[in-house]
Backbone atoms as SQL, in Angstrom:
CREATE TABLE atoms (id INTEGER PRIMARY KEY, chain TEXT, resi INTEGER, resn TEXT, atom TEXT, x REAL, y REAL, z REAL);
INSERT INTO atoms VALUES
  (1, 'A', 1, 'UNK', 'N', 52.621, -43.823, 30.160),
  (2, 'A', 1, 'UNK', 'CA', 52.597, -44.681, 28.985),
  (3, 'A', 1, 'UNK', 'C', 53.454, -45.922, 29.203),
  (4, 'A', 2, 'UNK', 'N', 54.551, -45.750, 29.705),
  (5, 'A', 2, 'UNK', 'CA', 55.374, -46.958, 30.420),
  (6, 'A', 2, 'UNK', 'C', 54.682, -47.892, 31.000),
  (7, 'A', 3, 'UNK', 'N', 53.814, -47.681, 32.005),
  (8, 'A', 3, 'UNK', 'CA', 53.108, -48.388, 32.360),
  (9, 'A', 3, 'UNK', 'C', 52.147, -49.135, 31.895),
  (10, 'A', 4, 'UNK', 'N', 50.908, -48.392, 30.939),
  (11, 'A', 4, 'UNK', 'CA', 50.388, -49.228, 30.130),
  (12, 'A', 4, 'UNK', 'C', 51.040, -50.139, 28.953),
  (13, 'A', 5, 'UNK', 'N', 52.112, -49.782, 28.553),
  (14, 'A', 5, 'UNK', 'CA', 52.836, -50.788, 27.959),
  (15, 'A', 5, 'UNK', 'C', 53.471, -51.741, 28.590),
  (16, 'A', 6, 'UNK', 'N', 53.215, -51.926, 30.318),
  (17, 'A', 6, 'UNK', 'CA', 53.585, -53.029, 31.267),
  (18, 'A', 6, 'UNK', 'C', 52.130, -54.240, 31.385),
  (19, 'A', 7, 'UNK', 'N', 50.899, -53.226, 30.771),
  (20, 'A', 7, 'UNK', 'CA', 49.562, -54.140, 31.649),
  (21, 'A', 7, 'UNK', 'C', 49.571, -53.494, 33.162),
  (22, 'A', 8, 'UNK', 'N', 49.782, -52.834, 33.199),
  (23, 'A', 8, 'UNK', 'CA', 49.211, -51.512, 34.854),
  (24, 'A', 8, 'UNK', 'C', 48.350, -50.645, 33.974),
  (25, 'A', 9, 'UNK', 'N', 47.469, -50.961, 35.047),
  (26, 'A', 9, 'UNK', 'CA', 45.820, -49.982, 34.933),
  (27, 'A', 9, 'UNK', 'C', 45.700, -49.184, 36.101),
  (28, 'A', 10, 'UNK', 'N', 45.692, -47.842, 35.633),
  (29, 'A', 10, 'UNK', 'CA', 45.291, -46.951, 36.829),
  (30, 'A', 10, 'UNK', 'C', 44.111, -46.238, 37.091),
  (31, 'A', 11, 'UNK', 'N', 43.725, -46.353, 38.200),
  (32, 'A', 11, 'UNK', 'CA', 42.140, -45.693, 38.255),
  (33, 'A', 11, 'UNK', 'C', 41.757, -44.642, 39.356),
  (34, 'A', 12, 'UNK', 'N', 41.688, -43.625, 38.713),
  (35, 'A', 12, 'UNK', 'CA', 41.502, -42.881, 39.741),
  (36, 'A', 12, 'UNK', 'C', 40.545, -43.202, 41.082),
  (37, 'A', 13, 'UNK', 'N', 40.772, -42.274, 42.014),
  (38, 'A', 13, 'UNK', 'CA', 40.089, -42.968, 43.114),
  (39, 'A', 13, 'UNK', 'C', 38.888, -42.101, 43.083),
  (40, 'A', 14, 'UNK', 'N', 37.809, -42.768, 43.523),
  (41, 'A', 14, 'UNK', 'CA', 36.236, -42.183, 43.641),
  (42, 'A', 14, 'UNK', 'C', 35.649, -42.456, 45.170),
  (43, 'A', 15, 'UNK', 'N', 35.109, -41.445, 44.960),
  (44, 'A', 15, 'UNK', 'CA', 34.106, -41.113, 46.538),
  (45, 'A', 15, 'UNK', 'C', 33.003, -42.214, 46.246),
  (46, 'A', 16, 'UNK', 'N', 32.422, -42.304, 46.721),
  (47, 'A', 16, 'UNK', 'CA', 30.924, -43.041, 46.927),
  (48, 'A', 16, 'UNK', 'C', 30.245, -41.962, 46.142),
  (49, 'A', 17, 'UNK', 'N', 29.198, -42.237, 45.617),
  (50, 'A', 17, 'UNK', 'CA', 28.483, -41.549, 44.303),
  (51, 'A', 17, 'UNK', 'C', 27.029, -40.941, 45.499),
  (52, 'A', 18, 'UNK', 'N', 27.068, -39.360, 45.033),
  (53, 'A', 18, 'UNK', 'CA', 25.965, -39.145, 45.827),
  (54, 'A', 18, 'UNK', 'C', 25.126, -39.158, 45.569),
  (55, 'A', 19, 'UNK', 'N', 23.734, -39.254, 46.006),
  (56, 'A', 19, 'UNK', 'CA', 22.334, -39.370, 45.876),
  (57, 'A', 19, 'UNK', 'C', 22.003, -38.118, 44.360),
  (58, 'A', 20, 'UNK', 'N', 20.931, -38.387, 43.861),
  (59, 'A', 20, 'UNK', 'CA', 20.578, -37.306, 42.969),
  (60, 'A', 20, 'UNK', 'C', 19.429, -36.394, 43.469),
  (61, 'A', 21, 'UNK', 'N', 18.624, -37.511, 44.551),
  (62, 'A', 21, 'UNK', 'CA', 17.768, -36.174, 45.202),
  (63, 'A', 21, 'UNK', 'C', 17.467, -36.667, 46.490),
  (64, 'A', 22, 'UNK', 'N', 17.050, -35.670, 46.948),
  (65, 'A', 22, 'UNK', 'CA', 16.694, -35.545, 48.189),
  (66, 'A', 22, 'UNK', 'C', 18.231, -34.566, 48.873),
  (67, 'A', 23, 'UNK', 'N', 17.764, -34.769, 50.453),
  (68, 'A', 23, 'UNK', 'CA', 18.839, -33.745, 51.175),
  (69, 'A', 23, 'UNK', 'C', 19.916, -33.922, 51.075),
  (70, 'A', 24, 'UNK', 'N', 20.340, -35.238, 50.776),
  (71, 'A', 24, 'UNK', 'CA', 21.733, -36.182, 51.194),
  (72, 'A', 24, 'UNK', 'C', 22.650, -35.766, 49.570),
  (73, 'A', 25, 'UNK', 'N', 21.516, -35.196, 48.674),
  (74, 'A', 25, 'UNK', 'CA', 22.446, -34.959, 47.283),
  (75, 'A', 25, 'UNK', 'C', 22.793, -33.416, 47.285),
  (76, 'A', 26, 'UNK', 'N', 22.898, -32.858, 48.556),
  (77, 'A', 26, 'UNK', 'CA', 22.781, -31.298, 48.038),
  (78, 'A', 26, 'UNK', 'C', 24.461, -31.248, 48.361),
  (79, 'A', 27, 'UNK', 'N', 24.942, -30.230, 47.550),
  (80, 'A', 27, 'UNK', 'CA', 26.589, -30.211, 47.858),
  (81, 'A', 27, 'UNK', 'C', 26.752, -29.037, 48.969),
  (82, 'A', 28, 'UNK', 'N', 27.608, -28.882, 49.249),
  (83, 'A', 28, 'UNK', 'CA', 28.277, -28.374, 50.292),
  (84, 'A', 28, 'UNK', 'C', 27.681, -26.949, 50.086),
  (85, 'A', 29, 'UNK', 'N', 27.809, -26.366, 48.673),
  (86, 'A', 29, 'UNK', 'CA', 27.873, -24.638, 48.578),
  (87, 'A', 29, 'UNK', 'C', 25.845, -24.476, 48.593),
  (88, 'A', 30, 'UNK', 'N', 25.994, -25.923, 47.751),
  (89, 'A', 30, 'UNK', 'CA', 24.043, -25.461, 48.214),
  (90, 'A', 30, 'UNK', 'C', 23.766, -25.656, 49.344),
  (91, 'A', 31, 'UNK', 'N', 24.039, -26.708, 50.497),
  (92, 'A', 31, 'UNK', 'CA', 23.648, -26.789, 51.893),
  (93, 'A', 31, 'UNK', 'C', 23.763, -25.339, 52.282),
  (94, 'A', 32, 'UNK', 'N', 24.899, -24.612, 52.202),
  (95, 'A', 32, 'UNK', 'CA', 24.922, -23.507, 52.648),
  (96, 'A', 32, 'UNK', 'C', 23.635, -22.708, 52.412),
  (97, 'A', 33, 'UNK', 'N', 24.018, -22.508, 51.071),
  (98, 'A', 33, 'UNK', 'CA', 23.093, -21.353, 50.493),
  (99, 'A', 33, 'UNK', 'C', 21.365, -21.929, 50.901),
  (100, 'A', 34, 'UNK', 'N', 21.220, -23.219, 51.099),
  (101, 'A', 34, 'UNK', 'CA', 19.617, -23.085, 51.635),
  (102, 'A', 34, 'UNK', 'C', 20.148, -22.686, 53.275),
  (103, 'A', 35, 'UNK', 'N', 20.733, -23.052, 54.026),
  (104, 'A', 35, 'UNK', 'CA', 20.452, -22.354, 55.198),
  (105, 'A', 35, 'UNK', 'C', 20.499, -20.751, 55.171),
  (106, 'A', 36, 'UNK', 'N', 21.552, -20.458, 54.328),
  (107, 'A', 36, 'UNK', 'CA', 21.106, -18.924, 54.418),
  (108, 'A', 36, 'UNK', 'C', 19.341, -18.423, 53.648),
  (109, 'A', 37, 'UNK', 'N', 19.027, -19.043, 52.783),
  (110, 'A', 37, 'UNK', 'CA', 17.747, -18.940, 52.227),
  (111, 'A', 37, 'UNK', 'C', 16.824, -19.166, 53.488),
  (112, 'A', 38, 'UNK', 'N', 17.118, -19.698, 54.123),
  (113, 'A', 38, 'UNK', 'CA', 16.141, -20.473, 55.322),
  (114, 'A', 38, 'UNK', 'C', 16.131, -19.756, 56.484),
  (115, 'A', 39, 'UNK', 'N', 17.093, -18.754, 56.772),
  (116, 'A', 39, 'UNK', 'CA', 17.441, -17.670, 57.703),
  (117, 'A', 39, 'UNK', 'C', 16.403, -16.435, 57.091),
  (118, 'A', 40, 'UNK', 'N', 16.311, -16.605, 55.984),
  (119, 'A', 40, 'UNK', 'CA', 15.194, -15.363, 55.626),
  (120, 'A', 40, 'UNK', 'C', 16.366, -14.151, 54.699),
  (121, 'A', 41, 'UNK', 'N', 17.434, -14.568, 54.415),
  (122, 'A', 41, 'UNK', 'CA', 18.278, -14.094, 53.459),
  (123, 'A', 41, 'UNK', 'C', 17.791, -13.728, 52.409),
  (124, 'A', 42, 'UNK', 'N', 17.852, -12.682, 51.298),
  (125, 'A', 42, 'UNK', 'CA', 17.758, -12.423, 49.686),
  (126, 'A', 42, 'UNK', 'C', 18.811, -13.179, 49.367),
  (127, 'A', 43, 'UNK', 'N', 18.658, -13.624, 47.995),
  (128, 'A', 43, 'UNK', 'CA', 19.404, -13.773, 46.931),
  (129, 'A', 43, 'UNK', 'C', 21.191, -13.136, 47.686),
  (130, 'A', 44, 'UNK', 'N', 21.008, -11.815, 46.963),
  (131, 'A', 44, 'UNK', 'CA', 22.001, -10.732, 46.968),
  (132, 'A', 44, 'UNK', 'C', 22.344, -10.734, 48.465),
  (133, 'A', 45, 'UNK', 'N', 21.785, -10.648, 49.556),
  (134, 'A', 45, 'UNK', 'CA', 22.495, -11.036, 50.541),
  (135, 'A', 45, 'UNK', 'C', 23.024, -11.940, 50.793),
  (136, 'A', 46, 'UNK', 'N', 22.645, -13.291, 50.373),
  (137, 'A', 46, 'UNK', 'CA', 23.799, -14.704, 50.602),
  (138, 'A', 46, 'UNK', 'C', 24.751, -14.448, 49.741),
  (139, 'A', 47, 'UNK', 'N', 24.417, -13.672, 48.457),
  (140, 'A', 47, 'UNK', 'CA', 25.713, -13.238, 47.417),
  (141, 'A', 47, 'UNK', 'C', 26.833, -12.859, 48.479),
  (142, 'A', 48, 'UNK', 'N', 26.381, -11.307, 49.001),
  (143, 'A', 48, 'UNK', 'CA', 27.673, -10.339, 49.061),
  (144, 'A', 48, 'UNK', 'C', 27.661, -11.845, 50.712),
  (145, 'A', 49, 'UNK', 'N', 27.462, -12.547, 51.404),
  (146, 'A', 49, 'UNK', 'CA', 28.014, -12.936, 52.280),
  (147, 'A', 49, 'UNK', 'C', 28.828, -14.116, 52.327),
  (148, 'A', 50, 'UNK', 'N', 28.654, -14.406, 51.071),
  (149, 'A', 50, 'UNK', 'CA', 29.736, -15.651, 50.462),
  (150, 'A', 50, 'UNK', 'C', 30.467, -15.001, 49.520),
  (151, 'A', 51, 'UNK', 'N', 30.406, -13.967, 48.945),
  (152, 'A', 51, 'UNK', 'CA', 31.354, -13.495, 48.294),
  (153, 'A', 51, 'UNK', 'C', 31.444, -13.963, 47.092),
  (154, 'A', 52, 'UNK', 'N', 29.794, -14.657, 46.456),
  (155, 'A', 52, 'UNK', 'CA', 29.797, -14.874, 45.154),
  (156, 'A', 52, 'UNK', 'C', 28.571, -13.950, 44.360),
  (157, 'A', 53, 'UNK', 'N', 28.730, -13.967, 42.917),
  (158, 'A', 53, 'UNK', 'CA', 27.738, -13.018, 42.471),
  (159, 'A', 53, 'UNK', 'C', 26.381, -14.002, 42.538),
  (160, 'A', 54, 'UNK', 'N', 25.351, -13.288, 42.604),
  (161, 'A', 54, 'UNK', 'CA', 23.694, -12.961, 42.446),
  (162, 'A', 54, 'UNK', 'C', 23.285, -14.375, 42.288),
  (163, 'A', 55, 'UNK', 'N', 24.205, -14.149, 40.626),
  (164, 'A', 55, 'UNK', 'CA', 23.782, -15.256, 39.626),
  (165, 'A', 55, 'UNK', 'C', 24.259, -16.658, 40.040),
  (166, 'A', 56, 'UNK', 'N', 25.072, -16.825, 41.345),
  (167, 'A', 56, 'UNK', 'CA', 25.644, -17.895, 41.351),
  (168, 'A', 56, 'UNK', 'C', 25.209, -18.316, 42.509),
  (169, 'A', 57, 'UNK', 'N', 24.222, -17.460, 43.538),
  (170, 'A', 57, 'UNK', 'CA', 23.171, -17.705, 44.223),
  (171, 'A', 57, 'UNK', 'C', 21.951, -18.751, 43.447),
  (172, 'A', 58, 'UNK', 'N', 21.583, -17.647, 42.733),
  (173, 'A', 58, 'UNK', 'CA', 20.297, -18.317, 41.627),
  (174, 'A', 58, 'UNK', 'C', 20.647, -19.437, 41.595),
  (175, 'A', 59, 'UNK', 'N', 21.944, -19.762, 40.727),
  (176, 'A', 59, 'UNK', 'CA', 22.066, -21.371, 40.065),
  (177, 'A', 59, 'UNK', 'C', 22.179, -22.390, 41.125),
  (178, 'A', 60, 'UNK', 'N', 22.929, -22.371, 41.952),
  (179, 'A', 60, 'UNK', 'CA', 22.262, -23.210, 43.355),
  (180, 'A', 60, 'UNK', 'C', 21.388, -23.268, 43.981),
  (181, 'A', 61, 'UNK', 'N', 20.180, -22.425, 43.948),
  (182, 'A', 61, 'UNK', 'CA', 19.223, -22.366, 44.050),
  (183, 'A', 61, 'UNK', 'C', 18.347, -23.464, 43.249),
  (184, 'A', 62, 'UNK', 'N', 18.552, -22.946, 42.147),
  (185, 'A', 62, 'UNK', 'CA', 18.096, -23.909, 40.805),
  (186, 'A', 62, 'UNK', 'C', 18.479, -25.322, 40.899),
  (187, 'A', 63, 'UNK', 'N', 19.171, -25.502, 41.038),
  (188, 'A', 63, 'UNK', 'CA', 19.770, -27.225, 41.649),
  (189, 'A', 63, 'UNK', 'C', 19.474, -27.648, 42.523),
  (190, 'A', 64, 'UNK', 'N', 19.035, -26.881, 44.236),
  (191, 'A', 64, 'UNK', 'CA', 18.394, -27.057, 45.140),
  (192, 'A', 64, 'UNK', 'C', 16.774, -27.742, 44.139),
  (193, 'A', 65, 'UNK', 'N', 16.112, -26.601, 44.193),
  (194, 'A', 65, 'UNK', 'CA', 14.828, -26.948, 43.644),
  (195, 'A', 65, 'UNK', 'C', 14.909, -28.360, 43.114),
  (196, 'A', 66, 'UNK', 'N', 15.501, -28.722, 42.221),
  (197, 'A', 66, 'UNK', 'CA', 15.340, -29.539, 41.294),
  (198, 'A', 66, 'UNK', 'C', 15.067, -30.945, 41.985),
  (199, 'A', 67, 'UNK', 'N', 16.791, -30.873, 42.555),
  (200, 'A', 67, 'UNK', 'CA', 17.024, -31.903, 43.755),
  (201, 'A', 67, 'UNK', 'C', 16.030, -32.462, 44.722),
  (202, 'A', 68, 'UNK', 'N', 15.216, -31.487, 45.193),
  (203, 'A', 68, 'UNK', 'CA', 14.307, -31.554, 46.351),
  (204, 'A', 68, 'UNK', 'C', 13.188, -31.885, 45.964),
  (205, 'A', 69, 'UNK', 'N', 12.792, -31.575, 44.182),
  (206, 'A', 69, 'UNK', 'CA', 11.208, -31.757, 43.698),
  (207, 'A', 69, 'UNK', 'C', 10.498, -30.259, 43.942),
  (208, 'A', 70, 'UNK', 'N', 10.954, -29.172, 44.079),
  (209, 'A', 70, 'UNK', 'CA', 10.483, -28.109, 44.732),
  (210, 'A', 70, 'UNK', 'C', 10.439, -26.813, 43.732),
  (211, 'A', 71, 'UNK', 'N', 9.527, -26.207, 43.684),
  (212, 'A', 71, 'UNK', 'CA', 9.145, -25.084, 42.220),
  (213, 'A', 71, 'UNK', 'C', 9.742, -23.508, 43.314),
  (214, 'A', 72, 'UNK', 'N', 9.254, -23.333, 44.430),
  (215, 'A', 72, 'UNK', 'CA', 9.095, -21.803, 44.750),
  (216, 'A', 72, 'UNK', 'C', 10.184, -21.974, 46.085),
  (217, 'A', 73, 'UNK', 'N', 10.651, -21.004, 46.324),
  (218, 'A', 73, 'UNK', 'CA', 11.680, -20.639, 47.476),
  (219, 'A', 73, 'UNK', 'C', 10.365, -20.597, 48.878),
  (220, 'A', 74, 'UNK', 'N', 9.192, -20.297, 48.771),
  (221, 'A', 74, 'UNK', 'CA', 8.302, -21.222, 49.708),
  (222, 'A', 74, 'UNK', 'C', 8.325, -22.255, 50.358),
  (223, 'A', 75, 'UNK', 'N', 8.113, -22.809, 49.365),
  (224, 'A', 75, 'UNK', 'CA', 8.246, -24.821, 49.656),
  (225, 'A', 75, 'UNK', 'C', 9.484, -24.667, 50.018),
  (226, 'A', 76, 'UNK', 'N', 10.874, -24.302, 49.306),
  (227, 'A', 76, 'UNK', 'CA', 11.966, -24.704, 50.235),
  (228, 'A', 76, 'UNK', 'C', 11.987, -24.247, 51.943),
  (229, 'A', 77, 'UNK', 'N', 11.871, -23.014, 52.124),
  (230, 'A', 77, 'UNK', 'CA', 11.514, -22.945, 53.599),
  (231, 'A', 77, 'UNK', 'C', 10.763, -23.332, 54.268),
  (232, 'A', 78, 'UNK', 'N', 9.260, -24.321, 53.608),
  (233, 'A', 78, 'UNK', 'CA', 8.686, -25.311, 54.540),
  (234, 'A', 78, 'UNK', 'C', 9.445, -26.446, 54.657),
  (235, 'A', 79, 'UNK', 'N', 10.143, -26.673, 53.222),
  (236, 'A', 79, 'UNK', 'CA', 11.089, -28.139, 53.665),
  (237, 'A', 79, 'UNK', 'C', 11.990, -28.213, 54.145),
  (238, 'A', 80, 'UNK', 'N', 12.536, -26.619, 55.052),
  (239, 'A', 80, 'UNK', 'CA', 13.280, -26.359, 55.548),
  (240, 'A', 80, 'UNK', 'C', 13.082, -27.020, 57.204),
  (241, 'A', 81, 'UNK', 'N', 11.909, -26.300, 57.470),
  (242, 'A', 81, 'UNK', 'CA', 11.256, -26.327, 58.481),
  (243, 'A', 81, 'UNK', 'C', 10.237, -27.456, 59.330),
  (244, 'A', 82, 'UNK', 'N', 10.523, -28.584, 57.946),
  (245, 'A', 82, 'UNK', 'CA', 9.708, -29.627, 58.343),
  (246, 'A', 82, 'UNK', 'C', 11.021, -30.776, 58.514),
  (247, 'A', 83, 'UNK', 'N', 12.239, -30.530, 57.775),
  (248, 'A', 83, 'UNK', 'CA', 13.326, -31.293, 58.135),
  (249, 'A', 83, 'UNK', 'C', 13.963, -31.347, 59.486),
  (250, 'A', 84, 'UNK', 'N', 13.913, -29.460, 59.786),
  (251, 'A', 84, 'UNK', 'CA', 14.045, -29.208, 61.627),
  (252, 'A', 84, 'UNK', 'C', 13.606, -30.033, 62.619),
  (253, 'A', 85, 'UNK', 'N', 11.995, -29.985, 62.451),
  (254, 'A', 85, 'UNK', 'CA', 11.140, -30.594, 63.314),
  (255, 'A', 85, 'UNK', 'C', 11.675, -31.909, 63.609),
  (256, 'A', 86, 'UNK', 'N', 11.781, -32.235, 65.312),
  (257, 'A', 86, 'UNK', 'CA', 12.004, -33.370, 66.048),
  (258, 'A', 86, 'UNK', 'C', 11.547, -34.556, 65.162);
């Protein structure tokens, strides 16, 4: 408060703003979780191997999809597989 009663403005510092879709917007815990999806993983197995519940698979999942334009865990492993390709 000292400060703003000087005229000092403080601003927090910001990253560069990431994409909203495509690959370049997926965060860190979803990159993961599609490569484990993309390995041929369940749900419940990327769970117990990250050590988060089910449901917290799903919801990155759900944000994947969205991100990508993509309805079925199908399409994500073709767009898995077509991102691979040379």
């Amino acid at each position: 408060s000292d400060l703003r009663a000087q005229g000092v403005v403080v601003r927090p510092r910001r990253s560069p703003a990431r994409p909203t879709r495509g690959w370049a917007s997926l965060t860190a815990s979803e990159s993961t979780i599609v490569d484990l999806a993309g390995q041929g993983l369940a749900n419940t197995q990327i769970a117990e191997r990250l050590y988060v519940s089910r449901r917290t698979v799903e919801s990155h999942l759900g944000r994947v999809y969205a991100k990508l334009e993509l309805s079925t865990r199908a399409q994500l492993v073709a767009a898995i597989a077509r991102r691979s390709e040379p």
